[in-house]
C-alpha positions in Angstrom: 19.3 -5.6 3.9 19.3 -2.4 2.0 19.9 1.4 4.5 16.8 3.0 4.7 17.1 6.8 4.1 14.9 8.8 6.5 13.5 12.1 6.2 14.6 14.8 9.2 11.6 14.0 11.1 12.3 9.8 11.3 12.7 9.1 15.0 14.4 5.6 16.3 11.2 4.0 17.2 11.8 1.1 15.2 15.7 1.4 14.2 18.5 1.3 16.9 21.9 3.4 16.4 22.8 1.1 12.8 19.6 1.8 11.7 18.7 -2.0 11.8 15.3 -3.2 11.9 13.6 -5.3 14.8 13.6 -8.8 14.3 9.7 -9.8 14.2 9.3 -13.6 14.2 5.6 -13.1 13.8 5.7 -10.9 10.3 8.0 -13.9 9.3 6.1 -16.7 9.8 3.4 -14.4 8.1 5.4 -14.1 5.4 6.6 -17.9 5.0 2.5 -18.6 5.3 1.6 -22.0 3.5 -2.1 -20.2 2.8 -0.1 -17.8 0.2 -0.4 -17.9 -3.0 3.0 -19.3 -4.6 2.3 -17.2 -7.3 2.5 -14.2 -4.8 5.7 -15.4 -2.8 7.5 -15.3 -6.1 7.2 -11.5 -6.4 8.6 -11.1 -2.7 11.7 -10.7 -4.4 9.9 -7.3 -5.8 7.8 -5.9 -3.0 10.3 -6.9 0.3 7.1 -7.1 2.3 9.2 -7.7 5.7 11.3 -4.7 5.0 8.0 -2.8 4.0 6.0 -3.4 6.7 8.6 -3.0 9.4 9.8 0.3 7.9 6.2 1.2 8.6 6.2 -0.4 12.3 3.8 -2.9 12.1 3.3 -4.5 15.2 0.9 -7.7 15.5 -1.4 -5.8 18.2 -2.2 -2.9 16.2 -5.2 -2.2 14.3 -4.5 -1.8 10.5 -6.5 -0.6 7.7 -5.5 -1.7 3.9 -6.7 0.5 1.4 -8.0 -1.0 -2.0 -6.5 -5.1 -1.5 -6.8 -5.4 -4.8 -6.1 -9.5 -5.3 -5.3 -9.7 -1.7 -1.5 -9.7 -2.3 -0.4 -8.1 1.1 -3.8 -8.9 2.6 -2.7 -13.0 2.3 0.4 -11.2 5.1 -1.7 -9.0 7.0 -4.7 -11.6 8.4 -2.9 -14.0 9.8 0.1 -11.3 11.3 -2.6 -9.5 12.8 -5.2 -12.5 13.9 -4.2 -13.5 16.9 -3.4 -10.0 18.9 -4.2 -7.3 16.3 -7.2 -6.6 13.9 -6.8 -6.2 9.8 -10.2 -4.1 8.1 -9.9 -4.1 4.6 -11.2 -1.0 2.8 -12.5 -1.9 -0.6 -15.6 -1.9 -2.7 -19.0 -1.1 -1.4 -21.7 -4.0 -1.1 -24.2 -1.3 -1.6 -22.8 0.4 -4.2 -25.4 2.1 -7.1 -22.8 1.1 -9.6 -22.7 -2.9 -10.3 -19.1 -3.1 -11.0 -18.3 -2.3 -7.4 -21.0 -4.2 -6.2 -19.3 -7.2 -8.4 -15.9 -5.7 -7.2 -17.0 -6.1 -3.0 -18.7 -9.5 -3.8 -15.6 -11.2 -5.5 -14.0 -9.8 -2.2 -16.1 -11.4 0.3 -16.3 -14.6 -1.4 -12.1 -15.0 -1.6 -12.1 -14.1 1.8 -14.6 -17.1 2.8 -12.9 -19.3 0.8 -10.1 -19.4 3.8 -12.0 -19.1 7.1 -9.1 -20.4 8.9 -7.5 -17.3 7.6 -9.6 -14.7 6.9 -13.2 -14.7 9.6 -11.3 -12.3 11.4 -11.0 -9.8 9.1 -13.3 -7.0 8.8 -14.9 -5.4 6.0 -14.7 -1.4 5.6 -15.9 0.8 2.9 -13.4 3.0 0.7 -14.8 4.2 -2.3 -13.4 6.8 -3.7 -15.0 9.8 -4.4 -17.9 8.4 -3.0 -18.2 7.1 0.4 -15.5 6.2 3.6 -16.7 4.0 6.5 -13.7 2.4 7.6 -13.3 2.6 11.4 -14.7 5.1 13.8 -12.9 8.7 14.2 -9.3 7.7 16.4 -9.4 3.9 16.3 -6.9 2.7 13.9 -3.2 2.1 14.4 -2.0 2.3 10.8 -3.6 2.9 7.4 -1.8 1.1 4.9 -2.1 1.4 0.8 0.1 -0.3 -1.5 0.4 1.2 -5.9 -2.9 2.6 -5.4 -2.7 6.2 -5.3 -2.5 6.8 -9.0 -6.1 5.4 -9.6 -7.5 8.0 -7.8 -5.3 10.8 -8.5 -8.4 11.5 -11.2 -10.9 12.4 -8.8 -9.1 15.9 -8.7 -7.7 17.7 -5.7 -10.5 18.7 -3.6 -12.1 15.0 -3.7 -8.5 14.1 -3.2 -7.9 16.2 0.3 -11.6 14.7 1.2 -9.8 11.0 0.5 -6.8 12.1 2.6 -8.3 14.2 5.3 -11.2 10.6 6.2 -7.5 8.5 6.7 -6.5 11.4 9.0 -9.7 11.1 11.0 -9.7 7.6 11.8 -6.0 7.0 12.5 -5.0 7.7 16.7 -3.2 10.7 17.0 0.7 8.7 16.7 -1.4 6.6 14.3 0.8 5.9 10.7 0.1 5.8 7.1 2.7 4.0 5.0 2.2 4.3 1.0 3.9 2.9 -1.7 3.6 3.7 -4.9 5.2 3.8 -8.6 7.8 6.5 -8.6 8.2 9.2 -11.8 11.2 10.5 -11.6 11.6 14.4 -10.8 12.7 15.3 -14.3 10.1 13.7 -16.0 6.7 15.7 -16.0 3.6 14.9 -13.6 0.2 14.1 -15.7 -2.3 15.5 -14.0 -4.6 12.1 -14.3 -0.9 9.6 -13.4 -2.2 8.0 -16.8 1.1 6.0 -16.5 0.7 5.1 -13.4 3.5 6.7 -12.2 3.9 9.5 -9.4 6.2 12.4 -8.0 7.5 11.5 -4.5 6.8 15.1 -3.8 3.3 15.5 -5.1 2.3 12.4 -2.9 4.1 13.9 0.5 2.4 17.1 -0.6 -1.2 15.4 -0.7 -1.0 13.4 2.4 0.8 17.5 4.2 -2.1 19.0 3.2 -4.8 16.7 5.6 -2.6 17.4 8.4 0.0 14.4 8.3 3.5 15.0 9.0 6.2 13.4 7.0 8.2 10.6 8.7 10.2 9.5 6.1 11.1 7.4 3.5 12.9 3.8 2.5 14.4 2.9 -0.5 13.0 -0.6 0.1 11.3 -0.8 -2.9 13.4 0.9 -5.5 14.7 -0.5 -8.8 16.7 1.7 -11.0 16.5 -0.4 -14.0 13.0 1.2 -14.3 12.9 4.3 -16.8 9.4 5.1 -16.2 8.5 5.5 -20.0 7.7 2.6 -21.1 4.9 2.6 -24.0 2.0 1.6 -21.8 2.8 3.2 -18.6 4.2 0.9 -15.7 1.4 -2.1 -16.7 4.1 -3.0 -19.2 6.6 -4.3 -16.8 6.0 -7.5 -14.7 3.4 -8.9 -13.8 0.7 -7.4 -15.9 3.0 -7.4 -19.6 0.0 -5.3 -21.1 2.4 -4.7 -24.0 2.2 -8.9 -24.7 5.2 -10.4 -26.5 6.4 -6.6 -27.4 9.6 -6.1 -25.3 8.7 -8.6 -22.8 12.4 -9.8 -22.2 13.3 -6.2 -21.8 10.5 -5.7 -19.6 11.0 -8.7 -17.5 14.8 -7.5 -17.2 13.4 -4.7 -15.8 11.8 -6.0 -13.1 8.4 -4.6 -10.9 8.8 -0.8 -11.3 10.5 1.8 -9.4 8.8 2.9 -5.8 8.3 5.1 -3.4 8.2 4.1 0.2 6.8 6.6 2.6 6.0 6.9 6.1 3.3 9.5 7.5 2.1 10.4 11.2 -0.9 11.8 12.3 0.7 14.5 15.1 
């Protein structure tokens, strides 16, 4: 398993004196889920979603929030880990959105999660659209807000939509409560576009969005990293694995590479 490297503030709730991580048979079986998608277990190699998650401290009684699911890669983890004892709300597109792509978007949404009632009825449905409109969770209710290669996409809403986004995680999240991101790292040499066109992100300029609605840094794993990845690939990131926007151009390279380079950050809301 790799160390995790942990920011001054990191306290031992989850690691003991080796900086070992808690065995959790639930997130496991979770994990090893037959209701996965094969196609998703393959890239567990990439994402280390047991590592992820319990850098975080996911526990199976909590109530978590995932930000923009996406496909439903780490939402096929988080339903059943958190059915039993816990509660998963997915924040994604809004039903009554005025623009029919999003209405699309939250309908394609609801029907995959019907699709596997003996999965998913538990789950409930929030609104996050960015920019726009947050009802996730009432103010002090949530355990953890979770968000996985997601921050780039709304990096172009500009900073003060940007501290709005940040500061409605903030108010629903308990006071203890955690937000654990991941996202494509750029590295520090390497300058920031303004818009993450690329994809990719300064570790800095995400712990310095999250700082500014109040969060205090916890720290961070290197879980997720790959140094293989040079961050310049024509393309941004979507050229590596799995999207291969870049087709038959460098794909052997690409898949060589791997799933990009990540941050892996831990936030708590004092």
């Amino acid at each position: 398993m790799k160390r995790y490297v942990l920011a001054a503030l990191a306290t031992t709730m989850m690691f003991g004196a080796t900086g070992a991580v808690q065995a959790d048979d639930a997130l496991k079986a979770a994990i090893a889920a037959p209701s996965r998608t094969p196609d998703n277990v393959k890239r567990d190699v990439y994402r280390h979603p047991y590592e992820t998650l319990s850098f975080f401290g996911i526990k199976p009684n909590m109530t978590v929030v995932e930000l923009s699911p996406g496909g439903g890669w780490y939402t096929e983890i988080l339903a059943p880990y958190l059915r039993a004892n816990g509660k998963l709300i997915t924040g994604g597109s809004d039903l009554a959105s005025p623009n029919e792509n999003e209405r699309k978007s939250a309908e394609r949404w609801l029907a995959r999660l019907s699709a596997k009632p003996e999965v998913y009825n538990k789950v409930a449905i929030g609104v996050f659209s960015p920019g726009r409109k947050y009802e996730l969770a009432p103010p002090n209710s949530v355990d953890m807000v979770v968000t996985f290669r997601n921050i780039h996409n709304w990096i172009p809403l500009g900073p003060e939509k940007m501290k709005d986004l940040f500061g409605n995680l903030y108010t629903v999240l308990k006071p203890g409560g955690v937000l654990g991101i991941e996202e494509h790292r750029l590295p520090v040499a390497k300058a920031q576009d303004e818009k993450a066109s690329t994809g990719y992100m300064h570790e800095q300029y995400v712990i310095k969005l999250a700082e500014a609605a109040g969060f205090k840094f916890a720290g961070k794993s290197e879980v997720n990293a790959n140094p293989k990845d040079t961050a310049d690939h024509k393309n941004g990131v979507w050229a590596l694995p799995p999207t291969y926007t870049n087709g038959d151009e460098d794909r052997a390279k690409y898949q060589a590479i791997g799933e990009s380079d990540r941050m892996t950050l831990k936030f708590v809301k004092p």
